[in-house]
NUMIFI-48960 format. One record per residue (C-alpha): x, y, z; residue in one letter. Coordinates in nm, 3 decimals, always signed. Layout:
residues N
<x=X y=Y z=Z type=A>
...
***
This chain:
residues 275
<x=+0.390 y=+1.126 z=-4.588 type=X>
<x=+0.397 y=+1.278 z=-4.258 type=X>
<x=+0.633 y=+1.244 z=-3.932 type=X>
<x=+0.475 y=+1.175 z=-3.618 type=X>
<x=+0.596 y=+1.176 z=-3.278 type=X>
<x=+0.584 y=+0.895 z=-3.007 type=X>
<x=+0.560 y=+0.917 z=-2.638 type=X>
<x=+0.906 y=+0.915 z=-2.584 type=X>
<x=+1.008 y=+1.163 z=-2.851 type=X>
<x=+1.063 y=+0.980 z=-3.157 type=X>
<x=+0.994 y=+1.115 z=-3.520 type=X>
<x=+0.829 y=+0.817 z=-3.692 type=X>
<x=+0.755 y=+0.811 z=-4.081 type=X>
<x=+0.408 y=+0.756 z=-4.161 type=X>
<x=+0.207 y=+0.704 z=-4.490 type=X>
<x=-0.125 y=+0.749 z=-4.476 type=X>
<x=-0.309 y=+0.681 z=-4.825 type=X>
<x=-0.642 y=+0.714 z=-4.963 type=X>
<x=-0.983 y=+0.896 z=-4.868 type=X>
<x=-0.956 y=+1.004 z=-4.452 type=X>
<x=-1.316 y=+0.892 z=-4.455 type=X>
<x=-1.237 y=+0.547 z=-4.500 type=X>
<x=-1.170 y=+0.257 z=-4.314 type=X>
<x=-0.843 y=+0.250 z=-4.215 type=X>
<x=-0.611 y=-0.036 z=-4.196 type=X>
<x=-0.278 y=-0.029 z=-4.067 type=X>
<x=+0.006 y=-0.185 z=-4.190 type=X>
<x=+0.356 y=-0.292 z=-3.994 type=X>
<x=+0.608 y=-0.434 z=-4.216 type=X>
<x=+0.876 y=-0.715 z=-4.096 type=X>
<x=+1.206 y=-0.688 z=-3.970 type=X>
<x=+1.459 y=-0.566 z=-4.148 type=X>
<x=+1.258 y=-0.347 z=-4.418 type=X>
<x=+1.082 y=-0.028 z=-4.419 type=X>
<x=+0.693 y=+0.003 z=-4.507 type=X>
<x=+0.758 y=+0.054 z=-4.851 type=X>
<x=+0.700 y=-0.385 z=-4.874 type=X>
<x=+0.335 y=-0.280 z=-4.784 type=X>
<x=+0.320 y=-0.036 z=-5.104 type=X>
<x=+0.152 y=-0.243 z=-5.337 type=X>
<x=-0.131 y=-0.309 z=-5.138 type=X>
<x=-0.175 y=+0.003 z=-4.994 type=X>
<x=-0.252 y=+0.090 z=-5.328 type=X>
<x=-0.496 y=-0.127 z=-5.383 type=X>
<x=-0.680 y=-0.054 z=-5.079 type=X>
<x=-0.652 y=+0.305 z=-5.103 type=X>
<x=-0.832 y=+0.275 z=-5.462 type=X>
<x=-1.057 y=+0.073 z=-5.294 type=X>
<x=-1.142 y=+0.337 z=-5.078 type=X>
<x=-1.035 y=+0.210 z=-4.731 type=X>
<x=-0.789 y=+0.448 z=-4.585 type=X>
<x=-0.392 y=+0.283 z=-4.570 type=X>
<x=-0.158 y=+0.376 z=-4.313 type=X>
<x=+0.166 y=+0.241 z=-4.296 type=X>
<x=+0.514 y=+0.320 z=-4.103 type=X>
<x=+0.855 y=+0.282 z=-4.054 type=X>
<x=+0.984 y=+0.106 z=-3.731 type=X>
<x=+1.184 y=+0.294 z=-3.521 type=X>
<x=+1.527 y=+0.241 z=-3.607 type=X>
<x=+1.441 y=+0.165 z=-3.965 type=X>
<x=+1.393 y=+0.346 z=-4.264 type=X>
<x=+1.300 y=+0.723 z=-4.257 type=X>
<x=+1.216 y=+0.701 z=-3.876 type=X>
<x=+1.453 y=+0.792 z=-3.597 type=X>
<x=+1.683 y=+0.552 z=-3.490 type=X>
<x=+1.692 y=+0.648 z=-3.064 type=X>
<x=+1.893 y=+0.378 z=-2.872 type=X>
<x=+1.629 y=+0.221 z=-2.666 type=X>
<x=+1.286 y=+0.149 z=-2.732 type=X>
<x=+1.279 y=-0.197 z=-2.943 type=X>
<x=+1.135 y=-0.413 z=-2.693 type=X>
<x=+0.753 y=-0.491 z=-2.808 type=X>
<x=+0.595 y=-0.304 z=-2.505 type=X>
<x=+0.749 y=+0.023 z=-2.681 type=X>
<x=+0.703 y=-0.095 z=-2.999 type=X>
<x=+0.305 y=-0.110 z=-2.918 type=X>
<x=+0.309 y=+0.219 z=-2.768 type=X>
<x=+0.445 y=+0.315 z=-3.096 type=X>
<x=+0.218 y=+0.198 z=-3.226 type=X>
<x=-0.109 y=+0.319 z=-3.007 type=X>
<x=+0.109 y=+0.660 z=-3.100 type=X>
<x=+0.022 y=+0.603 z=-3.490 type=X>
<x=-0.362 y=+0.546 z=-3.388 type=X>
<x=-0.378 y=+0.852 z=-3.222 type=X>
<x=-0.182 y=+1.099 z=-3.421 type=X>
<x=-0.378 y=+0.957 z=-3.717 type=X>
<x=-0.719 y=+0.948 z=-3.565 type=X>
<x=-0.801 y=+0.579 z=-3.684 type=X>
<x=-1.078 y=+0.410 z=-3.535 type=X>
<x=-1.254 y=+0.108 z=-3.611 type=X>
<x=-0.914 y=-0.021 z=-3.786 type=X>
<x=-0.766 y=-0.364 z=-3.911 type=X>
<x=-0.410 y=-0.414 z=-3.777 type=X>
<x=-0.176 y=-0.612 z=-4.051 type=X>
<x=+0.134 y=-0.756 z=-3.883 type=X>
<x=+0.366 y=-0.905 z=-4.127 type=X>
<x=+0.681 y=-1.095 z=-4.004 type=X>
<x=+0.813 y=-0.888 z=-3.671 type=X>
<x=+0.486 y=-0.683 z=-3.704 type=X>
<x=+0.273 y=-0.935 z=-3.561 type=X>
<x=+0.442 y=-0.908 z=-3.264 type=X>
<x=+0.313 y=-0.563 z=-3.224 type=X>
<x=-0.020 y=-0.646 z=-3.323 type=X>
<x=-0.026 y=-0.927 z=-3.065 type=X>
<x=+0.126 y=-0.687 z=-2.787 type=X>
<x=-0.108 y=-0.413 z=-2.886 type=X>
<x=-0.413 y=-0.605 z=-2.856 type=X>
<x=-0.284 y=-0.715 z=-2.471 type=X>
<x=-0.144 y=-0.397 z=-2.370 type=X>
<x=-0.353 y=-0.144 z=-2.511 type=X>
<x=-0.668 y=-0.380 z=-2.511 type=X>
<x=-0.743 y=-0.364 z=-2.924 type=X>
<x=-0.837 y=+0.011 z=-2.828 type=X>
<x=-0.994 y=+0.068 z=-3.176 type=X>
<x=-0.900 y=-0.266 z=-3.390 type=X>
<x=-1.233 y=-0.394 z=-3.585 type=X>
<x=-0.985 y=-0.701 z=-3.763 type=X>
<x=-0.655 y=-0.832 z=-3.733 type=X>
<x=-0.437 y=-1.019 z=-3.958 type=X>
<x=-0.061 y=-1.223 z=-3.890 type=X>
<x=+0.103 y=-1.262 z=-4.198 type=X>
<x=+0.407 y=-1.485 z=-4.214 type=X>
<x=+0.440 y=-1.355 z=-3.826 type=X>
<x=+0.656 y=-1.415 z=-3.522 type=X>
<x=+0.364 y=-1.502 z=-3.296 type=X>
<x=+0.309 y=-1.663 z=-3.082 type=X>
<x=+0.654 y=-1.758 z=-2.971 type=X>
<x=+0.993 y=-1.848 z=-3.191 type=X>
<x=+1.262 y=-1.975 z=-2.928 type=X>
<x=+1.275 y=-2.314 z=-2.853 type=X>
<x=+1.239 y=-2.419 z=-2.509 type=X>
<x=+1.115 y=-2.712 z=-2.313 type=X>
<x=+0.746 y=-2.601 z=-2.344 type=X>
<x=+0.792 y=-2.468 z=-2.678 type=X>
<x=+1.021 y=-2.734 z=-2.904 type=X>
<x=+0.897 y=-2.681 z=-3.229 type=X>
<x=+1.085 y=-2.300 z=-3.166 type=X>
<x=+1.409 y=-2.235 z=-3.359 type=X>
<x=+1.709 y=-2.300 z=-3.163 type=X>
<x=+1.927 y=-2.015 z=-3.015 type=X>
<x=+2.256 y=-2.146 z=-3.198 type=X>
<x=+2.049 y=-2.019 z=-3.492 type=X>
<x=+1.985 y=-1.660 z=-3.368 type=X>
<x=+2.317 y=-1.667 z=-3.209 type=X>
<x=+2.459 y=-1.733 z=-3.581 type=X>
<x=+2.246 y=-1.462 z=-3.733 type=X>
<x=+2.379 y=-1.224 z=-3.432 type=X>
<x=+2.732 y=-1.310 z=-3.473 type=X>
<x=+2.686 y=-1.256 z=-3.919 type=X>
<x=+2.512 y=-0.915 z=-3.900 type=X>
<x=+2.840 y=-0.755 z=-3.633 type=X>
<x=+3.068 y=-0.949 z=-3.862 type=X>
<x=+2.992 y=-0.825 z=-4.222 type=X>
<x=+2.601 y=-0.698 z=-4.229 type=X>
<x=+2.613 y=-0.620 z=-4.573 type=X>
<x=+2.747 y=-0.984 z=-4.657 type=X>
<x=+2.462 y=-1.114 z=-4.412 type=X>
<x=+2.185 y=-0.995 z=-4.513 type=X>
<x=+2.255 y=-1.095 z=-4.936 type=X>
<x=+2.247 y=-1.437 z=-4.792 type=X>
<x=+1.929 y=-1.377 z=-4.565 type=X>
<x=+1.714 y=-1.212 z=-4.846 type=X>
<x=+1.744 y=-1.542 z=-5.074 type=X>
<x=+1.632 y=-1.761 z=-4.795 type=X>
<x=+1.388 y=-1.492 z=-4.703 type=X>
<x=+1.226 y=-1.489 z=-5.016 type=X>
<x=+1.279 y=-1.848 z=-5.145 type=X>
<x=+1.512 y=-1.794 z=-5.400 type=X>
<x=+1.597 y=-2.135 z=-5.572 type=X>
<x=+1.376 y=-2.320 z=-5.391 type=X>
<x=+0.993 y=-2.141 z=-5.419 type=X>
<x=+0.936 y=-2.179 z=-5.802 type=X>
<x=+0.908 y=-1.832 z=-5.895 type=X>
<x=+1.000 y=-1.647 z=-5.608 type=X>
<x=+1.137 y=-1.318 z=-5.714 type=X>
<x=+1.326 y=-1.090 z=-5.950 type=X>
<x=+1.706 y=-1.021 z=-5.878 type=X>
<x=+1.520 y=-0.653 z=-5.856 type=X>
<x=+1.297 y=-0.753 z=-5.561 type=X>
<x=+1.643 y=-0.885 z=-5.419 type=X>
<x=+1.825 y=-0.513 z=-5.463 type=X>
<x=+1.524 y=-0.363 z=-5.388 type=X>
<x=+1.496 y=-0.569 z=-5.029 type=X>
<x=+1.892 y=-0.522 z=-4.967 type=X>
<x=+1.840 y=-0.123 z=-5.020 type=X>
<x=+1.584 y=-0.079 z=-4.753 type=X>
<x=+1.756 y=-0.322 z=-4.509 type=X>
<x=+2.075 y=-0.100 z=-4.514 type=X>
<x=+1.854 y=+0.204 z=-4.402 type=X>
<x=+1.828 y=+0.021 z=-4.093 type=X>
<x=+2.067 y=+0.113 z=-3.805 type=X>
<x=+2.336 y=-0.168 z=-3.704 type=X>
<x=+2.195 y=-0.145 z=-3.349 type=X>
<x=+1.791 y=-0.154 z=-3.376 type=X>
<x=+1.874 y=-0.487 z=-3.653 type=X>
<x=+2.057 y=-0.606 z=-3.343 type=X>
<x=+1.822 y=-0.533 z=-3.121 type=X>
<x=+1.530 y=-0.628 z=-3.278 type=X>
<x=+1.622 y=-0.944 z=-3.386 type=X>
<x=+1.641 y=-1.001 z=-2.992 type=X>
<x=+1.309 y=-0.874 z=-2.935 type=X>
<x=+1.165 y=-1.116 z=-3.207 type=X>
<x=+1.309 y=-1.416 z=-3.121 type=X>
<x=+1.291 y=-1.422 z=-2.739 type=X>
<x=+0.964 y=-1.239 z=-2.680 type=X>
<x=+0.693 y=-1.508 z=-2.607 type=X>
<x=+0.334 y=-1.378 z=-2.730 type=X>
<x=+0.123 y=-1.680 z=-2.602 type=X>
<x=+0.013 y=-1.474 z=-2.283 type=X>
<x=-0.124 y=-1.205 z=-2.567 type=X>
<x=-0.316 y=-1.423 z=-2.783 type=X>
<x=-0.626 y=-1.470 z=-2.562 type=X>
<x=-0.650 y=-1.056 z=-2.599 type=X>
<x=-0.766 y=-1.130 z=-2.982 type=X>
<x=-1.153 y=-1.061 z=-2.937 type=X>
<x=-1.186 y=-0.929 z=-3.283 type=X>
<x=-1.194 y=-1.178 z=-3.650 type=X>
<x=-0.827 y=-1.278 z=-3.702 type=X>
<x=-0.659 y=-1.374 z=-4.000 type=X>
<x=-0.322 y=-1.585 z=-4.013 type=X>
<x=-0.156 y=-1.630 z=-4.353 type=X>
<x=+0.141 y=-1.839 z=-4.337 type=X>
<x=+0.376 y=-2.031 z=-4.615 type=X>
<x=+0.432 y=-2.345 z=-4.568 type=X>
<x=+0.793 y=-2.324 z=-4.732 type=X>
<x=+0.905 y=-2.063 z=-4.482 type=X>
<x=+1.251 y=-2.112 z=-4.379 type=X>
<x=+1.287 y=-1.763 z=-4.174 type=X>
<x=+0.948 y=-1.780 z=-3.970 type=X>
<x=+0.860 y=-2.244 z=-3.967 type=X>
<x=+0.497 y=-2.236 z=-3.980 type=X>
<x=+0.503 y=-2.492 z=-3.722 type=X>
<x=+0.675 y=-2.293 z=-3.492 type=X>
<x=+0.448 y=-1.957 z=-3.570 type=X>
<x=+0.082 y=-1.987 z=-3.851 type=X>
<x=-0.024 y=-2.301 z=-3.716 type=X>
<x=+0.038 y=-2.259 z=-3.311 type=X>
<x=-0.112 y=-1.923 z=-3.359 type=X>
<x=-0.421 y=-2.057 z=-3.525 type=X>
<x=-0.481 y=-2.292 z=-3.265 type=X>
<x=-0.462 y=-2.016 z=-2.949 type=X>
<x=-0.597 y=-1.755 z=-3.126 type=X>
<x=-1.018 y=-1.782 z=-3.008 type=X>
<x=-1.216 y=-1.822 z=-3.399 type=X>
<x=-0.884 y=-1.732 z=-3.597 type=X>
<x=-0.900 y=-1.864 z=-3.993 type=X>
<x=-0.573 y=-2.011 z=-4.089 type=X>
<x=-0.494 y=-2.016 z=-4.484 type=X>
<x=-0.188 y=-2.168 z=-4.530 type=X>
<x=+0.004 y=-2.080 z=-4.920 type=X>
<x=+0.181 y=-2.433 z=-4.982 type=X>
<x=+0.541 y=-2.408 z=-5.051 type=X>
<x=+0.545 y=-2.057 z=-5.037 type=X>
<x=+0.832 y=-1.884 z=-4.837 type=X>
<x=+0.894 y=-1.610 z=-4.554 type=X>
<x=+0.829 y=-1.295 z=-4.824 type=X>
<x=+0.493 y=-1.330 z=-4.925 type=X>
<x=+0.409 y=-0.962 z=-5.001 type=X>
<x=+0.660 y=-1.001 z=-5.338 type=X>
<x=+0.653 y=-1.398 z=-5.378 type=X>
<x=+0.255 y=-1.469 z=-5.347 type=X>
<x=+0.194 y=-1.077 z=-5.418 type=X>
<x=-0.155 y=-1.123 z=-5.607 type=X>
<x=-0.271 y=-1.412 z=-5.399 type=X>
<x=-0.208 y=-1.202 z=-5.114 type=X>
<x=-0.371 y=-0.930 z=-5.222 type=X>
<x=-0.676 y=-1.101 z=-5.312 type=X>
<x=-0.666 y=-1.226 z=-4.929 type=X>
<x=-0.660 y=-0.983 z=-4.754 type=X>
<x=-0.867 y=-0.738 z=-4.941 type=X>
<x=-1.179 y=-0.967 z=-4.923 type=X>
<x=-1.079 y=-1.020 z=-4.544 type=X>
<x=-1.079 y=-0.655 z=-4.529 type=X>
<x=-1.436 y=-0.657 z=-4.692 type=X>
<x=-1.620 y=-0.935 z=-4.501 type=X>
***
């Protein structure tokens, strides 16, 4: 574990597993948990011997939580910040939920400086609001009910989130009451205002002027039983703007797919990382 400071002067938390020598891959987790969802395969790519670096979000976990900054051209920045203060080069960005955005926003704003692969996993991208040129987006009432939840009772919000979230009684299978306590734990870690704010940034930012910046192989894992993140709305639109992207879509499987399809995920990704 290390801290790392950002352009502007934030202290970000930053894991950074396995041999230095190897290839790294960097990890940003979804909104409203830490990157402690992207433990158990950082493991297994450390002992694989690629190099895993992970962080917390500003505003969540064991990173600062400043007042501005949670718009995705920051959140890039960020996350240019981690690439430099780690040295990475020649790295595969993993975006999962909200962390797609950044990958998308990196690979326009800081032109994929350094990224070898990329990979979307049950992501934001390319755009979640639905609008006249966009109607298979979720409609504001929705975010406007999540919004109005979170200032009301958070704590009360989010135990109702992480079931959808994660499929409970629906996805055969999904999770452990554990996984649910485990989930609800690192979401309170979070600050009341970057959950706010963040929750903006992901559900009114429109990535589709980012995607033709992909130039490197590109990855898109999405469930099909998502109910946070419709795989209409997100996996499939990105696959089809996304130049050469591979789509592989897990059928039935919802929003939190680094605990519900943990394995299958795994085995994904790792030969992705590999090929």
């Amino acid at each position: 574990m290390t801290m790392i400071t950002t352009r502007d002067g934030t202290q970000l938390y930053v894991k950074d597993w396995g041999p230095k020598t190897g290839r790294p891959v960097i990890m940003m987790h979804g909104w409203p948990l830490t990157s402690d969802t992207w433990d158990d395969f950082a493991v297994v790519a450390a002992n694989a011997g690629f190099r895993a670096i992970s962080y917390d979000r500003r505003g969540f976990g064991r990173s600062e939580q400043p007042w501005d900054g949670y718009e995705y051209d920051t959140l890039a920045d960020d996350l240019a910040d981690v690439i430099e203060a780690t040295g990475a080069q020649d790295a595969a960005l993993f975006g999962f939920s909200m962390g797609g955005g950044e990958v998308a926003r990196y690979m326009s704003r800081h032109g994929g400086k350094g990224v070898s692969k990329a990979a979307l996993i049950a992501s934001v991208v390319p755009y979640m609001a639905q609008t006249p040129d966009n109607p298979d987006g979720v409609p504001q009432s929705v975010f406007d009910e999540m919004t109005a939840g979170m200032k009301e009772d958070r704590a009360h919000f989010f135990h109702g989130f992480l079931k959808s979230f994660y499929g409970v009684g629906v996805f055969t299978g999904s999770v452990s009451e554990a996984v649910l306590d485990w989930s609800f734990q690192q979401t309170m870690m979070a600050g009341l205002w970057p959950t706010l704010a963040c929750a903006k940034a992901f559900s009114s930012t429109d990535f589709r002027p980012d995607l033709p910046s992909f130039k490197v192989p590109t990855l898109i894992i999405h469930g099909t039983g998502d109910q946070t993140v419709p795989i209409e709305t997100s996996g499939r639109a990105a696959a089809a703007a996304v130049p050469g992207a591979t789509l592989i879509e897990y059928d039935g499987a919802p929003h939190g797919l680094f605990a519900s399809n943990k394995q299958q995920l795994t085995d994904d990704l790792m030969a992705f990382l590999r090929s």
